[in-house]
C-alpha positions as a printed Julia matrix, in Angstrom:
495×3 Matrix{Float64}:
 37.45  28.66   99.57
 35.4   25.81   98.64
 32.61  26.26   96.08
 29.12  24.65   95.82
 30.33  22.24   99.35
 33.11  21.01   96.76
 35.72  19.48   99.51
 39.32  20.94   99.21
 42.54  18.91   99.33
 45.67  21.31  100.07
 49.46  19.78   98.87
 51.55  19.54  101.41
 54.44  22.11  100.22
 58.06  22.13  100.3
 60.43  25.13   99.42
 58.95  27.63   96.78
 62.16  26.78   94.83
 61.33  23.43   94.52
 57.84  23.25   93.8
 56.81  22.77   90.09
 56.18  25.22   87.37
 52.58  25.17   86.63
 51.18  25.19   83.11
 47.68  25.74   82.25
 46.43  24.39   78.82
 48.1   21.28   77.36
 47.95  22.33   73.5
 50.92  22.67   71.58
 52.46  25.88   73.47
 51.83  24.88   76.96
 53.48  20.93   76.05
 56.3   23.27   74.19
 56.55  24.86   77.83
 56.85  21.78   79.35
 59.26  20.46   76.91
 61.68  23.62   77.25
 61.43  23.63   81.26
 62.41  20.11   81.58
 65.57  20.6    79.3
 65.72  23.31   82.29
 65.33  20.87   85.01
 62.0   22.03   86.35
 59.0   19.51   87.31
 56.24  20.71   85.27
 52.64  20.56   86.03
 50.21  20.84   83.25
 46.29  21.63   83.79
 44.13  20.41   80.97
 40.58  21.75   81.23
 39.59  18.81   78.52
 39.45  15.27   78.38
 42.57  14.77   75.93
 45.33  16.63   75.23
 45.0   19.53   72.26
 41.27  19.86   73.26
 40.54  22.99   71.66
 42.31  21.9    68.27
 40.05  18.68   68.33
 37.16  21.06   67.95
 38.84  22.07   64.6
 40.55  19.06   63.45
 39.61  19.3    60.0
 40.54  22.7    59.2
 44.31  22.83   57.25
 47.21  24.85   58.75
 49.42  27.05   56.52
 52.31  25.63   57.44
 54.17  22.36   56.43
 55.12  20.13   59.69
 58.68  20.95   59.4
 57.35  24.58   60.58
 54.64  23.25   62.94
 56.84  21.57   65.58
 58.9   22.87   68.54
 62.44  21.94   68.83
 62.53  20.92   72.43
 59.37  18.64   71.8
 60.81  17.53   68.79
 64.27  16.53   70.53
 62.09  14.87   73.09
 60.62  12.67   71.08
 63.02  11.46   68.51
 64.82  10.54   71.61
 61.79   7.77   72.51
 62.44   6.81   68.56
 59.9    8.93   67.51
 59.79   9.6    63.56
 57.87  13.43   62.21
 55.95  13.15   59.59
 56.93  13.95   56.03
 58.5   17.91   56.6
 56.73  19.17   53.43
 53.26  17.81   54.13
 50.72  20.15   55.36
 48.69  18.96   58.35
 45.51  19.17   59.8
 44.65  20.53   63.25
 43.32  16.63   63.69
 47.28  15.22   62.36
 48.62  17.88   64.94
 46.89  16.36   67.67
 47.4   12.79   66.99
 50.68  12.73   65.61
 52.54  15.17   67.78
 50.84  15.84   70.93
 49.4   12.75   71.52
 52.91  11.33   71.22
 54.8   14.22   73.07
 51.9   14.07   76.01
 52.69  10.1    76.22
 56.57  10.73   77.12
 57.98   9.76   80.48
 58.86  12.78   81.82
 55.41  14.45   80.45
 52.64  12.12   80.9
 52.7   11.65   84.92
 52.54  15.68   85.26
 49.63  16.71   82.82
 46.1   16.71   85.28
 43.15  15.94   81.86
 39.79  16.99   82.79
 40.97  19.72   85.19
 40.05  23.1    84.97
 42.04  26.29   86.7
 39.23  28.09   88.48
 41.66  30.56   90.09
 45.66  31.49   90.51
 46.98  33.72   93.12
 49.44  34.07   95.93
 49.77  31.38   98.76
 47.67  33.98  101.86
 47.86  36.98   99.57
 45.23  38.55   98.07
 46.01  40.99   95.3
 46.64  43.85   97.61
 48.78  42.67   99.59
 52.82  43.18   98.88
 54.95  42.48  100.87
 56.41  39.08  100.64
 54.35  38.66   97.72
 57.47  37.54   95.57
 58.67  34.73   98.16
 55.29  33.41   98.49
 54.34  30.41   96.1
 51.55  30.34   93.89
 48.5   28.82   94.67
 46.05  27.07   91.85
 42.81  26.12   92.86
 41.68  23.55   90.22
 38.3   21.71   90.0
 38.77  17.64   88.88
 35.84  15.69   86.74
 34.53  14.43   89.67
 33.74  17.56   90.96
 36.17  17.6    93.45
 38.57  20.94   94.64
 41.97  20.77   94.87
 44.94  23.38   95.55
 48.26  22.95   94.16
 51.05  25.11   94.86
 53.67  25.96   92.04
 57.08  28.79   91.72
 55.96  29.78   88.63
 53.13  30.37   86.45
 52.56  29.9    82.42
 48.81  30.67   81.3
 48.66  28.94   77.83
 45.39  28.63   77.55
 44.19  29.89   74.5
 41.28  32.22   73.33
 39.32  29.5    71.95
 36.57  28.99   74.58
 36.13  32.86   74.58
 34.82  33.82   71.34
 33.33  37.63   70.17
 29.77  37.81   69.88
 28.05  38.7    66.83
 26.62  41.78   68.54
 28.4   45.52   67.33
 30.53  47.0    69.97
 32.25  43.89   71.27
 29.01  43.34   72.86
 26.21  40.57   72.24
 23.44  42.13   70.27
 19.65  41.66   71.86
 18.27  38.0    71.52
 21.73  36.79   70.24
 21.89  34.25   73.87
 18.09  33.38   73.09
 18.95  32.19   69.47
 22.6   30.25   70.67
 20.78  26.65   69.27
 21.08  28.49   65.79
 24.14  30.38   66.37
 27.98  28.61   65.67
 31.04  30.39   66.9
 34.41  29.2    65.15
 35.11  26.93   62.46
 31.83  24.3    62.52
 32.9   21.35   60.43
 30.34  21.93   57.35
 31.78  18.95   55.35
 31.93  16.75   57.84
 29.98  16.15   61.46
 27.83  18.75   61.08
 26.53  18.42   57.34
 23.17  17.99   57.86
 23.38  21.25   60.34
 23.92  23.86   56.73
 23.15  21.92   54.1
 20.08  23.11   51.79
 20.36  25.99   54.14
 20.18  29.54   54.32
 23.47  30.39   56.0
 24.83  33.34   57.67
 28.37  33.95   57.84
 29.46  36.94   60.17
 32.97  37.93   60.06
 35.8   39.5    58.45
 39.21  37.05   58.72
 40.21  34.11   57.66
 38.48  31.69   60.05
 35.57  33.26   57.72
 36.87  33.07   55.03
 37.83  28.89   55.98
 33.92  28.66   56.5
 32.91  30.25   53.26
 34.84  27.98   51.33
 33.55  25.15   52.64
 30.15  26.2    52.11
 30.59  26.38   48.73
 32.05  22.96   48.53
 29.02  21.76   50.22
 26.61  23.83   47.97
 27.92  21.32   45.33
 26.24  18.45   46.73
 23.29  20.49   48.02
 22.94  23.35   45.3
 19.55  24.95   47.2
 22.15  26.16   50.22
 22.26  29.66   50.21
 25.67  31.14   51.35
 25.16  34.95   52.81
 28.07  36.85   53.92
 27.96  39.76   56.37
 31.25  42.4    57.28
 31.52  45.13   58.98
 34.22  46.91   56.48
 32.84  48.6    53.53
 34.91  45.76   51.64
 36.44  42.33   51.9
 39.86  43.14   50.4
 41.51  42.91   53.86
 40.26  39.58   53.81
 41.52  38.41   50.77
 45.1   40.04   52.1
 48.04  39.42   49.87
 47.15  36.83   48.19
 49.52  36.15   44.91
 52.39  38.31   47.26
 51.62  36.81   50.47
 54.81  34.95   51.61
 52.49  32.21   53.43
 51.41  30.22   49.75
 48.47  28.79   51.37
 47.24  32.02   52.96
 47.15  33.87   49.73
 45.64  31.13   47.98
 43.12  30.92   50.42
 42.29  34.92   49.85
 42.58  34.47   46.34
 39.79  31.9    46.49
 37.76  33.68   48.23
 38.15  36.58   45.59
 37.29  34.66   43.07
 34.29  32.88   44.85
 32.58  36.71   45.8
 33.8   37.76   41.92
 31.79  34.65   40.37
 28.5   35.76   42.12
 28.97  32.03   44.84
 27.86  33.83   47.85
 25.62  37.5    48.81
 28.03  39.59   49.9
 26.54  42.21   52.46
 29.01  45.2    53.65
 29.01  47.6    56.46
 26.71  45.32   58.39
 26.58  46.06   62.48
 24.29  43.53   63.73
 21.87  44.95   66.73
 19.15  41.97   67.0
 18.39  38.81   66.26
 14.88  37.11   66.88
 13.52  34.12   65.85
 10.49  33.36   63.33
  9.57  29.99   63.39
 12.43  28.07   61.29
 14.28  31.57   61.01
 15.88  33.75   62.29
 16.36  37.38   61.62
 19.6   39.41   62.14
 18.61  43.16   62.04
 21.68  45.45   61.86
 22.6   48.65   60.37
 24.02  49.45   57.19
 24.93  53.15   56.2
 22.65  54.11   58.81
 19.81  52.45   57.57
 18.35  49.37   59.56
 17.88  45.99   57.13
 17.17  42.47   58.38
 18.79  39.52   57.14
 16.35  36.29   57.26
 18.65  32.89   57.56
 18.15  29.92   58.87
 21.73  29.25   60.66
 24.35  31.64   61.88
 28.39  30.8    62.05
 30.48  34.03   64.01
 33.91  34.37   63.15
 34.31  37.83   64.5
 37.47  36.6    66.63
 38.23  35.8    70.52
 38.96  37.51   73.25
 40.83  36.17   76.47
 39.22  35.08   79.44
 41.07  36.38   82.81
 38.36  35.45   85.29
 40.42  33.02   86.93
 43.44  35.41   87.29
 41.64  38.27   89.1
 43.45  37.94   92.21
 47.28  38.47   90.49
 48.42  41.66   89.55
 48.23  42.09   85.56
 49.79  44.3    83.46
 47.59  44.6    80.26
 47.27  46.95   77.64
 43.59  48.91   78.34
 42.36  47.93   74.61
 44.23  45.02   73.23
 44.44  42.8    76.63
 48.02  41.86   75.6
 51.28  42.79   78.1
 51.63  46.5    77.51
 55.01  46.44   76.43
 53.23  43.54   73.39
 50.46  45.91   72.52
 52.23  48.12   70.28
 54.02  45.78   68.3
 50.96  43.67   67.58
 47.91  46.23   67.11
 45.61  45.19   64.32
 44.83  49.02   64.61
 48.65  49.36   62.82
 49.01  46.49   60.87
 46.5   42.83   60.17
 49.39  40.34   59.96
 53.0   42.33   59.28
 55.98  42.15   61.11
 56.28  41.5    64.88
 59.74  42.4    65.87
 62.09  40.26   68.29
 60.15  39.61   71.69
 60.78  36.86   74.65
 60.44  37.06   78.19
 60.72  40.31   78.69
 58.25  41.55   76.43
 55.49  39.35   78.19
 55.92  40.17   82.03
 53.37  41.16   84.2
 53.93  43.37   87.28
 53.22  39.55   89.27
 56.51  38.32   88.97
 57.24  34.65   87.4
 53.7   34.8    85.99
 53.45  34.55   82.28
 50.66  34.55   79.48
 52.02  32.63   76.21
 50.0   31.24   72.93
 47.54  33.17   71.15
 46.21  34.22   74.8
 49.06  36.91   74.88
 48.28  38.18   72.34
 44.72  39.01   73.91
 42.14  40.3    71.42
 44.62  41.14   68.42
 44.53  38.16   65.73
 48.33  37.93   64.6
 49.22  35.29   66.54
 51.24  32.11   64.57
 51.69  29.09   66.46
 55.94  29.01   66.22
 55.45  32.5    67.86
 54.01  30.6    71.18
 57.16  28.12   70.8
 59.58  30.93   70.85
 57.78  32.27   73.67
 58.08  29.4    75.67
 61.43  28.73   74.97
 62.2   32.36   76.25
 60.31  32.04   79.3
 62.3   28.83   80.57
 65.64  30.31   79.84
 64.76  33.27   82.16
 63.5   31.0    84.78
 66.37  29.54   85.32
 68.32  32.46   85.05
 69.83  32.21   81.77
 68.85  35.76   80.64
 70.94  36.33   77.75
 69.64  33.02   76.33
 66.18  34.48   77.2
 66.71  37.99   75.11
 68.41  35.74   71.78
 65.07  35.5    70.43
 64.69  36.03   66.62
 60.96  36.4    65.31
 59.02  37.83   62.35
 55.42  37.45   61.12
 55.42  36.95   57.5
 54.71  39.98   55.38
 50.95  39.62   53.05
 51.76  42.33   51.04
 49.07  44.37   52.4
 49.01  44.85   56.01
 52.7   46.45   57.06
 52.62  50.51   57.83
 55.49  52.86   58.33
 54.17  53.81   61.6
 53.97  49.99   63.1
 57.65  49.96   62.01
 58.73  52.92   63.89
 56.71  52.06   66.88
 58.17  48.81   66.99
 61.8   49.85   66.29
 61.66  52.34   69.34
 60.05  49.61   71.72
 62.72  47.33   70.49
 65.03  50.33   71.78
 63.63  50.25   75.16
 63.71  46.81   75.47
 67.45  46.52   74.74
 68.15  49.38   76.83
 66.34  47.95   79.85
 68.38  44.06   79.08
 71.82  46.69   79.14
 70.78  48.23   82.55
 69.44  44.97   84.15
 72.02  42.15   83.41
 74.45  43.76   80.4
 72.96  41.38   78.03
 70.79  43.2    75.21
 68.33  41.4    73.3
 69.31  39.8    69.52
 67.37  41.77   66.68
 68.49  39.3    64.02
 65.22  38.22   62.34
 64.68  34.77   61.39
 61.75  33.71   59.19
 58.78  33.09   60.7
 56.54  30.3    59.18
 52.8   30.14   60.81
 49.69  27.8    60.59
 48.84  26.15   54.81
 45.51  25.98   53.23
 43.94  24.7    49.73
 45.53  24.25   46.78
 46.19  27.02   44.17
 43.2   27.63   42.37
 43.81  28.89   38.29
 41.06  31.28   36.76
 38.07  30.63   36.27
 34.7   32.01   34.31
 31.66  30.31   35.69
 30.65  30.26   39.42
 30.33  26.5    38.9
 33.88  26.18   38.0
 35.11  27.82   41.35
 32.97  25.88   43.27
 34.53  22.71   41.56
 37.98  24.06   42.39
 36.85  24.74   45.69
 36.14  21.63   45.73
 39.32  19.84   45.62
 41.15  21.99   47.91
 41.59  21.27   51.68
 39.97  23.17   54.63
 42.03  26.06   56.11
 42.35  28.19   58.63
 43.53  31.63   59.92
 45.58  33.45   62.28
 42.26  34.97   63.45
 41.32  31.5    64.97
């Protein structure tokens, strides 16, 4: 139905079979999709909620990766666009989220056979079953899927599509700084002061934190991305004042592996951050649960507890990295099967619960491991991940890949998959790895009883998203500021 007198344009629809596979997000996992399902033959159709392609990432273009490029690119894009003479950057180079944008999606978005199939500026407002509502079964598999999508101009239209792949993202959902998963009182009143994600301190919004009494809420590495770069800042402008709040009793799960963390740039960026809170560069405040925030002329005033006493924390700006969450408002009419506290498939959840592990191994999972009881729907990216922060962008890829095979039934191709999460040193237990190992078990058991063909569990490495450069010791605050200074922006899995 029609909403606020919006007019609606329906498609005119041939056979389910031949209708396109929709895609919603065009970042680098939902153009990956694309890429993979026309190597399959399929007509995709790709709904971008933002004006360019890799809108989300734009928003934090000048953070680092962890990875090099050679470990940043899909191969189906990649054999897409070296065959339009397209040249990838230097392999060993480490981009930004601004380089991945503009020289790899950009490009890959441009092709041919991509360009006159992604919709810009169109947002997915719902997904469900052509004259089906959720209840309904039976011919719910036969019917098509039905997108209702609203353009820039306002205007409604419905697409039809045989398949669905949600890619998109976590970004525009983020945690509130409020205990509990919940926004604490006054924290909507005081969103001119408040920043979720990765603001761009050195850059656009400079004159937003410097000589400014800063609040930094948050325990992972987008936090610990933001730190850094207020310190660089504080060089320039020493009277900012960097304050930052956690809600562990201490920051060594943020610092992770660092010297043994197989990801360089990840455990240089915890090691910085080490030495930065050992060198006095920041107020460190620990066990803090914020309840309130209210505003005092030029300030405002997080109150929270801490070890059950209540303390109030006078800043003048506030940046919330406590993580995202995903947003299924749009999919409320399809039949979901997620995991009651992670939001992740339910099969996922155990192999992927920050409750077990913060970053260690994620065995082999594809297609199967990321159904939902509405058949030829998929969630891929970070978004299936839902609220745990593990997720490493070649992990979306091999999703993707996964996903296509199966679609056009190529199973076994679907259950080679070969994935691992890079090990920090830190965050692997005993009982994540026997979990996983006997959902691995099931998996390959349920591959031999559907179609004979079990599911691969040779592990290949798994690179992810680098970060600054290494940073030697030092003995003065000033001097790890300085080398703060002349190391690159990065970010985390947590983003």
């Amino acid at each position: 139905m029609p909403d606020h007198g919006h007019p609606v344009t329906l498609s005119v629809s041939p056979k389910t079979s031949e209708l396109p596979v929709a895609i919603i997000g065009a970042g680098p996992v939902g153009l990956a999709a694309a890429a993979h399902l026309l190597e399959h033959r399929f007509t995709p159709l790709i709904f971008e909620a933002g004006a360019r392609v890799g809108h989300t990432i734009r928003q934090w273009g000048h953070v680092g990766l962890f990875s090099p490029w050679h470990e940043c690119l899909d191969p189906a894009s990649v054999r897409l666009l070296q065959a339009s003479g397209w040249r990838p950057p230097e392999a060993d180079v480490v981009p930004t989220g601004r380089d991945l944008v503009e020289q790899y999606l950009e490009p890959l978005a441009a092709l041919p056979g991509i360009a006159p199939h992604v919709h810009l500026s169109t947002r997915v407002v719902a997904v469900g079953r052509e004259h089906l509502d959720k209840v309904r079964t039976d011919g719910r598999e036969q019917a098509p899927f039905v997108l209702h999508v609203v353009q820039a101009d306002g205007q409604r239209v419905v697409y039809r599509a045989q398949a669905v792949i949600d890619t998109s993202g976590t970004w525009t959902a983020p945690n509130p700084m409020g205990a509990g998963g919940i926004a604490a009182a006054g924290e909507l009143e005081a969103a001119d002061r408040i920043r979720y994600g990765i603001p761009d301190v050195l850059g656009a919004e400079r004159s937003r934190y410097a000589s400014r009494r800063v609040l930094v809420v948050g325990g992972g590495h987008s936090a610990a991305n933001v730190l850094l770069d207020l310190a660089r800042l504080k060089i320039e402008h020493p009277e900012t004042q960097i304050i930052w709040a956690i809600r562990r009793p201490s920051p060594e799960r943020t610092y992770g592996g660092e010297e043994t963390d197989t990801l360089e740039g990840r455990g240089e960026l915890g090691k910085r951050l080490h030495q930065l809170v050992d060198m006095g560069g920041l107020d460190l405040v620990p066990s803090f649960w914020a309840t309130q925030i209210t505003r005092r002329d030029d300030d405002v005033l997080v109150t929270g507890l801490q070890h059950g006493e209540r303390i109030t924390l006078s800043v003048q700006e506030v940046v919330v990295c406590t993580g995202f969450r995903p947003d299924f408002s749009f999919l409320r009419e399809l039949r979901l099967s997620l995991d009651s506290a992670l939001e992740s498939t339910k099969v996922l959840a155990p192999l992927i619960d920050p409750n077990l592990h913060s970053c260690g191994t994620v065995p082999p999972h594809g297609e199967r491991a990321l159904r939902h009881e509405e058949t030829a729907f998929y969630i891929a990216g970070i978004k299936s991940y839902g609220r745990a922060p593990t997720f490493l962008l070649l992990t979306g890829y091999e999703q993707v890949r996964s996903i296509a095979a199966s679609l056009a039934g190529d199973q076994a191709a679907a259950d080679r998959v070969a994935l691992r999460l890079p090990e920090t040193g830190v965050c692997s237990s005993d009982l994540a790895l026997q979990d996983a190992d006997e959902i691995l078990g099931s998996l390959q058991a349920a591959a031999s009883a559907g179609d004979g063909a079990a599911p691969s569990t040779s592990l290949a490495a798994q690179p992810a998203p680098l970060g600054v450069h290494a940073v030697e010791g030092r003995e003065t605050v000033a001097g790890v500021l300085q080398t703060v200074a002349k190391g690159g922006p990065c970010c985390g899995n947590d983003r």
